[in-house]
SEZA-550430 format. One record per residue (C-alpha): residue in one letter; x, y, z. Coordinates in steps of 0.001 Angstrom, whole numbers, padded with zeros to 6 digits, always signed. Layout:
N
aXYZ ...
END
This chain:
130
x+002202-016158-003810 x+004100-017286-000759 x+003074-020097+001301 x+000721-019486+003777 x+003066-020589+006680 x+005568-017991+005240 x+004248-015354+007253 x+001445-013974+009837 x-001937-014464+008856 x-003072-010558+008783 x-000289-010396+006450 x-001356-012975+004222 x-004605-012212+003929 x-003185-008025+003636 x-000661-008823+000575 x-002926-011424-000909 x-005167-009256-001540 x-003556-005690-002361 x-001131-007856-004879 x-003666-009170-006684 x-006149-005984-006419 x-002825-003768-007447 x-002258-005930-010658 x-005991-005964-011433 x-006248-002292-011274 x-002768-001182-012492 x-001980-004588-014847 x-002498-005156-018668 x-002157-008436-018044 x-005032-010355-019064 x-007477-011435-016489 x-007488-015341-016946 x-003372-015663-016854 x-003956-013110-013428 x-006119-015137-011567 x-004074-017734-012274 x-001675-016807-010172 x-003712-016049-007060 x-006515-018932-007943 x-006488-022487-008245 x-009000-023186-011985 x-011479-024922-009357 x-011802-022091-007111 x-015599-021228-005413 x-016223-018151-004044 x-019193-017403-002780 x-020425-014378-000872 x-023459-013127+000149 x-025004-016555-000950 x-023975-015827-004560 x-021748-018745-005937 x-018409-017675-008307 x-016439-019686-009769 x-013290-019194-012072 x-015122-017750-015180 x-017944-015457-012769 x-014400-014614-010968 x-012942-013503-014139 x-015517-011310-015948 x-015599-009905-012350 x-012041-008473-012998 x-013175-006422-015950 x-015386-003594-014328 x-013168-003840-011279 x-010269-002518-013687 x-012407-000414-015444 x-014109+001488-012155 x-011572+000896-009052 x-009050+004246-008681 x-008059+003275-004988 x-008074+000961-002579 x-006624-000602+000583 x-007619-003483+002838 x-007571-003648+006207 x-007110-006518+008412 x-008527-006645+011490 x-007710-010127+012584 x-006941-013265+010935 x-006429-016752+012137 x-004724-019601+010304 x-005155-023345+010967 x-003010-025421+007792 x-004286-024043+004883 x-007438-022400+005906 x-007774-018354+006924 x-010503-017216+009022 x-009778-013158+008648 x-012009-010117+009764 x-011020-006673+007408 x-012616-003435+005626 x-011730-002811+002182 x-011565+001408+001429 x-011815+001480-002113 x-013008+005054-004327 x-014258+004333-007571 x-014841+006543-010572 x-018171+006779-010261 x-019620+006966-007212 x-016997+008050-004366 x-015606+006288-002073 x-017262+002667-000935 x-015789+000685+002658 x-017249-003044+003036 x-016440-005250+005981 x-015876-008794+005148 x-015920-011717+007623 x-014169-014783+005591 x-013254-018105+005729 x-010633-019512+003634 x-008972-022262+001998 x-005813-022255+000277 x-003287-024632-001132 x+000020-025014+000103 x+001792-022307-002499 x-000878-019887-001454 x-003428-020153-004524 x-007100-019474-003302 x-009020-022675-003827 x-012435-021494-001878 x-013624-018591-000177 x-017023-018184+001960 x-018011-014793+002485 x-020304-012451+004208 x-019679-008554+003441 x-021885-005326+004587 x-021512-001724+003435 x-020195+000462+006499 x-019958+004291+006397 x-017294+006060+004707 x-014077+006347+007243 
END
């Protein structure tokens, strides 16, 4: 990942996410040497009050390859301050069972200087389809 400072925030937070969602879904890599490169090994995510760290994050990865046909986020505002992200999107995503699925997110972020996500705090609600 590029540094954070690299670029606008909305764009940050737009190709952090659809790089690493792209080689989740499209990638044969496995998912441990993946989130290495968009995760630091300490990383805590937690949203909706459930805590994940690296190895939650990681068996997260397999359904998400298994069930996710599209996606795309969209980032409604984002604002940086050093390393941390405070960003507003909606992730579209259609999954093979189901339909299609959007979810607003409200996060705050930390990241280290290369761009690695050390820890996320999240709060996400299903919205109706676009």
């Amino acid at each position: 990942m590029k540094p954070l400072e690299a670029k606008p925030p909305e764009r940050f937070v737009t190709d952090f996410f659809t790089t690493f969602t792209e080689a989740v879904v499209r990638g044969e890599e496995d998912p441990a040497e993946l989130m290495a490169r968009y995760y630091t090994r300490d990383v805590v995510q937690i949203a909706d009050g459930v805590r994940l760290d690296w190895d939650r994050l990681v068996a997260h990865l397999r359904p998400v390859r298994r069930n996710l046909i599209a996606f795309r986020f969209e980032v409604h505002e984002a604002l940086a301050a050093g390393h941390r992200i405070a960003a507003r999107f909606t992730i579209h995503a259609r999954m093979r069972k189901g339909g299609p699925v959007t979810t607003r997110v409200h996060m705050f972020a930390e990241f280290t200087p290369d761009g690695l996500l050390r820890r996320a705090e999240q709060l996400t609600r299903a919205v109706g389809a676009p």
